[in-house]
C-alpha positions in Angstrom: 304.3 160.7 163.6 305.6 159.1 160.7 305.6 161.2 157.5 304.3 160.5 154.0 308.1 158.6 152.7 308.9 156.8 156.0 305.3 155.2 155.2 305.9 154.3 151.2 309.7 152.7 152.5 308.1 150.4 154.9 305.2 148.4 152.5 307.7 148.8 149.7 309.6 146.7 152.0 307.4 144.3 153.2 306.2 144.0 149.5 309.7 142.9 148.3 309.8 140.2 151.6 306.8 138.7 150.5 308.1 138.6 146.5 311.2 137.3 148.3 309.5 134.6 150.5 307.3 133.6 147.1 310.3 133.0 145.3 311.9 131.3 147.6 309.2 128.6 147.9 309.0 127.6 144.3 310.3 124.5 143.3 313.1 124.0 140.6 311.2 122.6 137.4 314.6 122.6 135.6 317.7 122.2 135.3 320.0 123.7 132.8 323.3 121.5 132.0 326.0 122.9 130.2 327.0 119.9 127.4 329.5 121.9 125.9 332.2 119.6 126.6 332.7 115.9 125.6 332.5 113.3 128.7 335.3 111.0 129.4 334.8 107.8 129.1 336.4 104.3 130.1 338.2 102.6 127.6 336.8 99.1 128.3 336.3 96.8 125.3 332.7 94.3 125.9 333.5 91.0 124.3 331.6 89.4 121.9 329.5 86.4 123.7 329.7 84.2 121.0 333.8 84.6 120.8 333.8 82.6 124.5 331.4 79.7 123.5 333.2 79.0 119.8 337.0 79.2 121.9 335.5 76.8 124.3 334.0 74.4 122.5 334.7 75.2 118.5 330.8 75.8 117.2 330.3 76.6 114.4 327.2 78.0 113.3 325.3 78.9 109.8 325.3 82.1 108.3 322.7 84.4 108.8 321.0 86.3 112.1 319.7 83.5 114.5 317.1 84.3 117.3 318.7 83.3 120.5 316.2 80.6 120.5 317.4 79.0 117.5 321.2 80.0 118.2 320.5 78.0 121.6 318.8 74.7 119.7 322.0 74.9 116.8 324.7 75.3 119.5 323.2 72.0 121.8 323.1 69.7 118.8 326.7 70.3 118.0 327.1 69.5 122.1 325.1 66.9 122.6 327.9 64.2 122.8 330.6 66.1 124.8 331.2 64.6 128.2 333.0 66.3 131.0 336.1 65.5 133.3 335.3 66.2 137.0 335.8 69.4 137.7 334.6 72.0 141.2 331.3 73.3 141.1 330.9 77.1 139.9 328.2 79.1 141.1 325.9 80.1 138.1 322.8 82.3 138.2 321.1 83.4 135.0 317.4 85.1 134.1 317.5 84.0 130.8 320.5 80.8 130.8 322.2 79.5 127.8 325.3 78.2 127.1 326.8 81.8 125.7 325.9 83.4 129.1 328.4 80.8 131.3 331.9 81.4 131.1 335.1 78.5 130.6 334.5 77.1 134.5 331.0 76.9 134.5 330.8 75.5 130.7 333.1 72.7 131.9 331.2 72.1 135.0 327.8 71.9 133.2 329.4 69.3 131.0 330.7 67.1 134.1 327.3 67.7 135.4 325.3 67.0 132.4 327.3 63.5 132.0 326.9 63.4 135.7 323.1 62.8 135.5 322.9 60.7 132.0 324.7 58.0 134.2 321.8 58.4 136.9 323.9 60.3 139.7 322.6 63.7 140.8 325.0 65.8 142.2 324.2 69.4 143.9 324.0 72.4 140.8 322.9 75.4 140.8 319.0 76.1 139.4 320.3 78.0 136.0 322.4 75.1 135.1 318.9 72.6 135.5 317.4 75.0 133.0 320.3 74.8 130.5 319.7 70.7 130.5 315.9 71.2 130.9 316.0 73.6 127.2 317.9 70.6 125.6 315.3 68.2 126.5 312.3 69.7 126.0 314.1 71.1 122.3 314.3 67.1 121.5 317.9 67.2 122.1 319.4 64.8 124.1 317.0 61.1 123.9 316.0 59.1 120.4 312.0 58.6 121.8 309.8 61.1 123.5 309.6 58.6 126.3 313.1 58.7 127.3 312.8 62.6 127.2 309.9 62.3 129.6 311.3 60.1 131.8 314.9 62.5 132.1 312.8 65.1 132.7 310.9 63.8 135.1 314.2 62.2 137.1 315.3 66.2 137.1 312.5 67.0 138.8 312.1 64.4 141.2 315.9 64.5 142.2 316.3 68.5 142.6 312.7 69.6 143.6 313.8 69.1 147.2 316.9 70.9 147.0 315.8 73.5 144.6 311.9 73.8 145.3 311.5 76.8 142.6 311.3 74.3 140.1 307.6 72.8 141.1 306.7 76.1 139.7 308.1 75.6 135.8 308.2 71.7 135.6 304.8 70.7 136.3 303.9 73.4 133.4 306.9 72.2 130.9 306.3 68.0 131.6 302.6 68.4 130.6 303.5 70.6 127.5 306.0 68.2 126.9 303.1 65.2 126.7 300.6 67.1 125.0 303.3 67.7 122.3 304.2 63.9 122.2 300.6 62.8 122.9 302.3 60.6 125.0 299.5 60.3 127.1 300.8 59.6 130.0 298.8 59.9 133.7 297.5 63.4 134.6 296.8 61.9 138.3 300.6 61.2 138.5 301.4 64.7 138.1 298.6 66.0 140.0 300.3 63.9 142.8 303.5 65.3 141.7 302.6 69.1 142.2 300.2 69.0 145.4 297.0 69.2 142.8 298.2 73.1 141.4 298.0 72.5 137.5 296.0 74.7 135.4 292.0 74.7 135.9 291.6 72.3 132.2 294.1 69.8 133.3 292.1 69.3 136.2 289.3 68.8 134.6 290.1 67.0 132.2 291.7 64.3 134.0 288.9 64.3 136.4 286.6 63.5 133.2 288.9 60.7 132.4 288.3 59.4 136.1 284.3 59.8 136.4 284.5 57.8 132.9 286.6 54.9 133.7 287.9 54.6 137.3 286.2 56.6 139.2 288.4 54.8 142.7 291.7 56.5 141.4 289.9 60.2 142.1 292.3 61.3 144.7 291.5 63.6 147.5 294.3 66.0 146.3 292.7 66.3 142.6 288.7 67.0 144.6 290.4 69.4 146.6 289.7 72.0 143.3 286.0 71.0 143.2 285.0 71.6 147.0 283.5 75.0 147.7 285.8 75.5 150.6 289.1 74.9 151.6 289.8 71.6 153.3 293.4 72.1 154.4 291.9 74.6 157.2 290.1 72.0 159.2 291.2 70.9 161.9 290.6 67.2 161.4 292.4 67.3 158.2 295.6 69.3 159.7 295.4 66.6 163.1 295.4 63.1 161.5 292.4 63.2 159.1 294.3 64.1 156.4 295.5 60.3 156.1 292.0 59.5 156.4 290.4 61.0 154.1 292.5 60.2 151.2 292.2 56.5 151.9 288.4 56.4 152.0 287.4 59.5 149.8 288.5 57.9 146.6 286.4 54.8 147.7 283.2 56.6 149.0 283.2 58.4 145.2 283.8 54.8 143.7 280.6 53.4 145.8 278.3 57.1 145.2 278.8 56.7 141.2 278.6 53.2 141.5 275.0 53.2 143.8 273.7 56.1 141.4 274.5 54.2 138.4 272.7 51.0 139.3 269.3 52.6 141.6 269.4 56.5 138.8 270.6 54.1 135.7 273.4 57.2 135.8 276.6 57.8 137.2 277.8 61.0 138.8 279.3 62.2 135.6 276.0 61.5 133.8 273.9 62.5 136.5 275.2 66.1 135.8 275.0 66.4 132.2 278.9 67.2 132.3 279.4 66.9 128.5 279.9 70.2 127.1 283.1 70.6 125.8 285.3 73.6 125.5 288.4 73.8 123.0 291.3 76.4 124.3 295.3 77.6 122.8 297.5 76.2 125.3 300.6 78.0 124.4 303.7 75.6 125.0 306.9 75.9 127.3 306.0 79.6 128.5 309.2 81.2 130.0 311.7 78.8 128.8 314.2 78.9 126.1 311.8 77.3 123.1 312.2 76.9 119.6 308.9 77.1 118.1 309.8 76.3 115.4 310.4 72.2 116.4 307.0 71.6 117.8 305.0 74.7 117.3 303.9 77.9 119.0 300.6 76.2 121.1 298.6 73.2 121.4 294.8 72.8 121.3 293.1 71.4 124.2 289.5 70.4 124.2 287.9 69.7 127.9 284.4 69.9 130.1 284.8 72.6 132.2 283.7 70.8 135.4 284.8 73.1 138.1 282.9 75.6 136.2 279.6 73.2 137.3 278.0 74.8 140.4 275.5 71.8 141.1 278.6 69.3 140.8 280.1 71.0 142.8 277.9 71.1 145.6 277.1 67.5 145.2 281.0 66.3 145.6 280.8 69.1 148.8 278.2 67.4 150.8 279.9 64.1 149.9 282.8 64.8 151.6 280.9 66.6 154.1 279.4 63.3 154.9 282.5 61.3 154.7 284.8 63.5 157.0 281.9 63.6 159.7 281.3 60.0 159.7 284.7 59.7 159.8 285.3 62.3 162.8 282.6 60.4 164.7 284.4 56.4 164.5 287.7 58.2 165.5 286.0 60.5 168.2 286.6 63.9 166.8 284.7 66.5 168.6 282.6 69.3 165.8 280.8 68.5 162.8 281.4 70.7 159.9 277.8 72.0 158.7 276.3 73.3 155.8 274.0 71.8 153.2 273.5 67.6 154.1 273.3 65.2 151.3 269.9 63.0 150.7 269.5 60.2 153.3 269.2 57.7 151.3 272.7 58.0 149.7 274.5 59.1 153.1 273.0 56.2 154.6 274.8 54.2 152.0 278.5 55.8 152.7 277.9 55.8 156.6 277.2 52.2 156.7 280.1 51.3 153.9 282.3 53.4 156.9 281.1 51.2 159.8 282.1 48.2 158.1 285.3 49.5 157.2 286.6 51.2 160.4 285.1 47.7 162.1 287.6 45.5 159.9 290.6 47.7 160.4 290.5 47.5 164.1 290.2 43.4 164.0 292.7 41.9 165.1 294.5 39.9 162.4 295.3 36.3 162.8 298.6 35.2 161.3 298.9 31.9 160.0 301.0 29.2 161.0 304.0 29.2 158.7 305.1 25.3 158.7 308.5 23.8 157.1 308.3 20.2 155.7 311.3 17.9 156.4 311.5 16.3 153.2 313.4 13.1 154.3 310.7 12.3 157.0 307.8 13.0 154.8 309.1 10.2 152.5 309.3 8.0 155.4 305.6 8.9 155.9 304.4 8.1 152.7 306.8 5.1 153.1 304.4 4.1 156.2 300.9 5.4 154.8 301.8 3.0 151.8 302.7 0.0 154.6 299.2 0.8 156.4 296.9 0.9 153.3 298.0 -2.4 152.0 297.3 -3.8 155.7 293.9 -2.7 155.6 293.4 -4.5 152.2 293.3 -7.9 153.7 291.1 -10.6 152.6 288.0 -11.3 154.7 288.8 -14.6 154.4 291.5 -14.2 156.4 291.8 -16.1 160.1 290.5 -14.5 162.5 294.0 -14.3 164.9 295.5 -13.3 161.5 293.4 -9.8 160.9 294.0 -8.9 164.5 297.3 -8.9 164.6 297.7 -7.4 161.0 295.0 -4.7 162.4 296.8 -3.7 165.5 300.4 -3.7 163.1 298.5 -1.3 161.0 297.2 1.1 163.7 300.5 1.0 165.9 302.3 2.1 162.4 299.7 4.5 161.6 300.4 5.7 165.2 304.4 6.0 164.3 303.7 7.9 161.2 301.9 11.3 163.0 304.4 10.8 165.2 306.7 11.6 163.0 304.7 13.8 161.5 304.4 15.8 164.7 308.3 16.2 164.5 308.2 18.7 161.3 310.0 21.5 162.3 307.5 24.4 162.4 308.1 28.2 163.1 305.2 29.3 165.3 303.7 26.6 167.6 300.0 28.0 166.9 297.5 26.4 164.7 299.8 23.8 163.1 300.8 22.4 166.5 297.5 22.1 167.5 296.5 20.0 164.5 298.8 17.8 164.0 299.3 16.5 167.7 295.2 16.5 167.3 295.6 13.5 164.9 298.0 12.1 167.2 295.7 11.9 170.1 293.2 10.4 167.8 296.1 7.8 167.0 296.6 6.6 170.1 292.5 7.1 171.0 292.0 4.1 167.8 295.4 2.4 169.0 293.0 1.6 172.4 289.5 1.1 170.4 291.2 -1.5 168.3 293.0 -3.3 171.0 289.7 -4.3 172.7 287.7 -4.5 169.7 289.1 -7.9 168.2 286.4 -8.1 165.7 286.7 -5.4 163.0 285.5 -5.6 159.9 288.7 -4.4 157.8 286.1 -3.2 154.8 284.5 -0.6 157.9 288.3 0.4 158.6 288.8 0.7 155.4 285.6 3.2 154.7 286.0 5.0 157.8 289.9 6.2 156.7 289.2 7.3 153.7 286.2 9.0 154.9 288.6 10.9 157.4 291.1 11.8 154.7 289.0 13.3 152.1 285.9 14.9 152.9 282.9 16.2 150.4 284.4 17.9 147.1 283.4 21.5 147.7 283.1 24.0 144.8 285.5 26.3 144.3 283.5 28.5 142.2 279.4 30.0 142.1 277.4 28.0 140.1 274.5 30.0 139.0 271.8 28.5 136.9 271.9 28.2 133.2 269.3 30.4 132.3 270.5 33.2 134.3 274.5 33.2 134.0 274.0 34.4 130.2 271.9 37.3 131.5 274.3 38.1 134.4 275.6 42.0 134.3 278.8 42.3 133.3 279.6 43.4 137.3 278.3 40.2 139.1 280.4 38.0 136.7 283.3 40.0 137.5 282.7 39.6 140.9 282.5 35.9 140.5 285.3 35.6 139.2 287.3 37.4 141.7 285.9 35.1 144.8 288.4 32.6 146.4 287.5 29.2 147.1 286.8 30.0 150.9 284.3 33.2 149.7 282.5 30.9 147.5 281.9 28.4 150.9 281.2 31.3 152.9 278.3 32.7 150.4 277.2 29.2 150.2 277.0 28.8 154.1 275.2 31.9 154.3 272.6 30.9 152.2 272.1 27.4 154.3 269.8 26.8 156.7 272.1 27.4 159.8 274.1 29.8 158.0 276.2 30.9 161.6 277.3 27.2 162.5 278.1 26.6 158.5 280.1 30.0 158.1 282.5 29.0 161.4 282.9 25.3 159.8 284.1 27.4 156.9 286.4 29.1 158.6 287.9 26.8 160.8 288.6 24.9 157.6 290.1 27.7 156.3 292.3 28.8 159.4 290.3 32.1 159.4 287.5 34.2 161.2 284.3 34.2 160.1 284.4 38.1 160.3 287.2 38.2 158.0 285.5 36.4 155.3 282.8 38.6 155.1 285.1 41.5 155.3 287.3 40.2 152.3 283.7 39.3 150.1 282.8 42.5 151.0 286.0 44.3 149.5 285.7 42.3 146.5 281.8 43.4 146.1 283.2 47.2 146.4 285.3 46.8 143.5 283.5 45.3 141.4 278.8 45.6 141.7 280.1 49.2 144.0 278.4 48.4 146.9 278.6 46.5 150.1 277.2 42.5 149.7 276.8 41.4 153.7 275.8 43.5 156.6 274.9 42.1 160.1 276.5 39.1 159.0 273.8 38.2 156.2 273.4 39.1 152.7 271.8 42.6 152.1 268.2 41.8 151.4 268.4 44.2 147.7 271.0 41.5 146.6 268.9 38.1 147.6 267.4 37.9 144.1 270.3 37.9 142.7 271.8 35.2 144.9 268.2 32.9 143.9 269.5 31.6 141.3 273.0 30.1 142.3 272.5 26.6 142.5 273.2 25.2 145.7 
């Protein structure tokens, strides 16, 4: 048995393990460093930055601390005429580029560059070098107008935004600061275009207001993409063709919606939605670029409907395009519909049946016109003989009998001669013109025969019956509507008028006549056309100017007859 001390040794033992085993697991909370004695440290001078820009290029600056903003602006006017000798390219990355950042290489480079791209030639830079020349321009430095500035910077972009594609994300922010500040006005759709339709939420909308209020045709698909309530890019129709198609018909299905509510509702779509309620925002100007403030100002204030903000708007342009992309899938035999909430069948009716007229003209064949060259020299020597055969037919009646027939048949053997040599016009299809022309020289020799047995012609009969052959009725050229109405026309059906070729106007005419079928293809042969096409072409006019389509199923759309009662016939 263990005694009383062999029992005390062994927990006093296992009592110091465990305080052992507790220390152990702490973790060091600190350190203690002994700083007695002074660190050694390398004797390595920094330069002053602005020391390498002044023994570069001499600048001299005025006294006093300048921000690095203004240093920037003071140091590119006193550069803004130095050119550069060609010189290699020097690899030059920078957060925060100016010129005291670069060193002698790349300062010489950027000015070889920079002159580079004044003279319209865009050699490969680096992306910090582009900013250095973008700061210039957007300080005022570098053009006399704000348009030249917009234009340079706009040539940047569209020269290196391939090569470089970082730069979408600062110059589609920097060009529309840059027209604000000018109020230069200048087209918001173009730079929609420009940056794939990501621009800030009130540019958007405030070119789209612009649009709904003028020309509501130029709406591109790429500036709606914003206002749909899902994302289009992830159908399948758009990603396997439909993209194409859809942003050649969706600006026109808007232009006929706002034109079809405007003239049945007395409201277009951006009246039909009460979008007036204006917002006024602080757009601060050229964020993360090297700015003076100082030149233009610190922000801008933009005023602007909030349109995407519009829930019921935004439906309404959603089932729109609904409508048009499954019409559309269905003409090019798309399998799926894409479903949801369907827009009133009054108005999709409209759009589907504008989309079966158009998708039927596209796949028309077209019919090219024969392109016919004139040989001067032998239409002189026709005229020379038309002149001979009309003064033949003006003979006295008085005449002898043997006399007129031989003068007769002398006229219509040279009238013969003439389409013959009128047949020998060189020509550079042997289509429609051919076919003509040796027509009249059939019906040459067909008279040469008539006359030949038919000693007794009256030379006054000949005489009405060539001129009758020649001329034809005078057709109009224009619609003549009656008096009393024209004055009260709406602005839209005189611009449409107006806009109608000579063959329209006989094709309207024809289909207001009594056979308007055998009338419209008189039309058209005279034309060297296809009735179809006519109709086509009056209805494209119609579309851009009344918004809606004028003919269906080859007649005039029964809502538009009144209109067409008082054009004088």
């Amino acid at each position: 048995m263990m005694n009383m001390d062999t029992l005390v040794r062994i927990h006093t033992w296992r009592a110091v393990k465990r305080n052992s085993m507790k220390e152990d697991s702490r973790q060091l909370e600190f350190m203690e460093i002994d700083l007695s004695e002074e660190p050694i440290t390398a004797a390595v001078p920094v330069p002053d930055r602005t020391t390498i820009v002044r023994a570069d290029f001499d600048i001299r600056l005025p006294g006093g601390i300048l921000s690095s903003e203004k240093r920037f602006v003071e140091e590119a006017r006193q550069l803004i005429e130095v050119e550069g000798e060609q010189v290699p390219c020097v690899p030059f990355m920078s957060y925060w580029p100016t010129y005291g950042v670069m060193n002698e290489p790349q300062r010489k480079w950027y000015m070889y560059w920079r002159t580079e791209v004044r003279q319209g030639r865009f050699p490969d830079t680096d992306l910090s070098y582009l900013f250095i020349h973008i700061y210039e321009l957007i300080n005022g430095i570098g053009w006399q107008k704000p348009l030249e500035g917009y234009d340079q910077l706009k040539q940047l972009w569209m020269n290196y935004r391939e090569r470089l594609p970082q730069l979408d994300v600062y110059m589609q922010e920097w060009i529309l600061d840059y027209d604000l500040v000018h109020e230069l006005n200048m087209s918001l759709s173009e730079m929609v275009e420009l940056s794939s339709g990501y621009l800030p939420p009130e540019i958007l909308d405030m070119e789209l207001q612009r649009l709904l209020s003028s020309n509501v045709s130029d709406i591109s698909l790429k500036l709606l993409q914003r206002y749909y309530d899902y994302d289009i890019t992830l159908s399948k129709f758009y990603r396997d063709g439909g993209k194409q198609v859809l942003e050649q018909y969706i600006p026109r299905v808007m232009a006929l919606v706002d034109s079809y509510l405007l003239r049945t509702r007395k409201a277009g779509i951006l009246d039909q939605f009460e979008l007036n309620h204006e917002r006024t925002i602080e757009r601060t100007l050229f964020r993360k670029a090297v700015y003076d403030d100082s030149i233009y100002g610190k922000s801008v204030q933009m005023t602007y409907v909030p349109i995407g903000e519009h829930a019921d708007f935004v439906q309404f342009v959603t089932r729109v395009f609904r409508c048009t992309e499954n019409k559309c899938r269905e003409l090019l035999g798309f399998r799926g519909r894409l479903r949801g909430k369907t827009l009133e069948p009054e108005l999709a009716n409209v759009i589907e049946r504008y989309l079966d007229k158009a998708f039927a003209a596209e796949q028309m064949p077209v019919v090219e016109q024969a392109i016919v060259r004139i040989d001067a020299e032998k239409l002189a020597a026709l005229q020379q003989e038309s002149e001979y055969v009309r003064r033949a037919l003006m003979i006295e009646d008085e005449q002898a009998p043997e006399d007129g027939n031989v003068n007769h048949a002398t006229d219509v053997s040279n009238r013969w001669d003439g389409l013959e040599t009128l047949a020998e016009i060189e020509q550079d299809t042997d289509s429609q013109g051919h076919v003509i022309i040796q027509n009249s020289v059939d019906e040459a020799r067909s008279e040469d025969d008539t006359y030949s047995s038919q000693l007794k012609v009256d030379g006054e009969k000949a005489i009405n019956s060539d001129r009758g052959q020649g001329s034809g009725d005078s057709e109009s050229s224009t619609l003549q509507w009656e008096e009393t109405v024209f004055a009260d026309l709406d602005e839209e059906w005189t611009a449409f008028s107006r806009q109608l070729s000579p063959q329209h106007v006989q094709a309207i005419y024809a289909l207001l006549g009594v056979n308007p079928d055998t009338e419209l293809m008189r039309v058209a042969e005279q034309y060297g056309t296809m009735p179809a096409l006519l109709l086509d072409e009056i209805n494209d006019v119609a579309m851009e100017t009344i918004g809606d389509l004028l003919i269906d199923a080859d007649r005039i759309v029964s809502d538009y007859m009144n209109v067409f009662e008082h054009v004088k016939r």
